[in-house]
N, C-alpha and C positions, 0 to 999 in steps of 0.2 A: 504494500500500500504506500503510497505518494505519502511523505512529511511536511514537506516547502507546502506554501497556499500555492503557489505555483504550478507544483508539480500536479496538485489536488487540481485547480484550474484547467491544466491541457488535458488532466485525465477526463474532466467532464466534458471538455471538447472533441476528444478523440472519439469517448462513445457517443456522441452528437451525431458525430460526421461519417463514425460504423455506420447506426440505423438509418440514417440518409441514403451515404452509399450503397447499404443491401438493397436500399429501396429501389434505387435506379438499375440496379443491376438487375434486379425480381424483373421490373418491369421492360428492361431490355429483352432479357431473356424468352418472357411471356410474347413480346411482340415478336420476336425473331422467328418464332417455332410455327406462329399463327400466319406471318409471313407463307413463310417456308411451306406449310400446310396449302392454304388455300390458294399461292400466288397469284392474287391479285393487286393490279397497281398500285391502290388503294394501301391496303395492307404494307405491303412491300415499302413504299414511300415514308408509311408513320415509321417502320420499323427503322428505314435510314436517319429518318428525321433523332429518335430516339438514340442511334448510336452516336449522331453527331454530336448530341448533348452529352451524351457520358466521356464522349473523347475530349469535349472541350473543359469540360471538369474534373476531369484527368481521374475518371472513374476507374476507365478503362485504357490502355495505351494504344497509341494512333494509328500504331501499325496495324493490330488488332481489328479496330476501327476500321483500317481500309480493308481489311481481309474479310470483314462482316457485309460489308456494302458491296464487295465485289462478289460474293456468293451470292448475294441476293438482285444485285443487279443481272448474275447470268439469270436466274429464274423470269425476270422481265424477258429478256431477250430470247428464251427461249417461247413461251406463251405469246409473244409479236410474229415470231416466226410461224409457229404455230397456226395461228389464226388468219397471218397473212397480213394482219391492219399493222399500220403503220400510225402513229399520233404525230402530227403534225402543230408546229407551233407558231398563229399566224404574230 
């Protein structure tokens, strides 16, 4: 156990920023799998949006990040093919 008020201090910050961080991480994971599941754009899109934010709060590390968005970005590319439409952006 922490003696300084200090040390007592970051420890209640530390577990602050654990239960935050499980948080984001629960709900990256939740998005990514539902992603992955249903691949739809929709889906697919919240889940990058959500790893952007964990990469930029350094939840998660960036490499990670882009190795998250790039598996998930093939699942678009594939279902485009697939279907044949193309989105177009005027």
């Amino acid at each position: 156990m922490p003696v300084t008020t200090t040390a007592k201090r970051a420890l209640r910050s530390s577990k602050n920023k654990e239960t935050v961080n499980k948080l984001i991480i629960k709900k990256l994971e939740v998005a990514v799998r539902i992603a992955k599941r249903s691949k739809t754009s929709e889906k697919v899109l919240k889940a990058v949006s959500l790893v952007d934010r964990a990469a930029k709060k350094s939840v998660i590390h960036k490499n990670k990040a882009a190795r998250i968005k790039s598996q998930l970005s093939k699942l678009l590319v594939k279902t485009v093919k697939s279907t044949g439409k193309t989105s177009k952006k005027k």
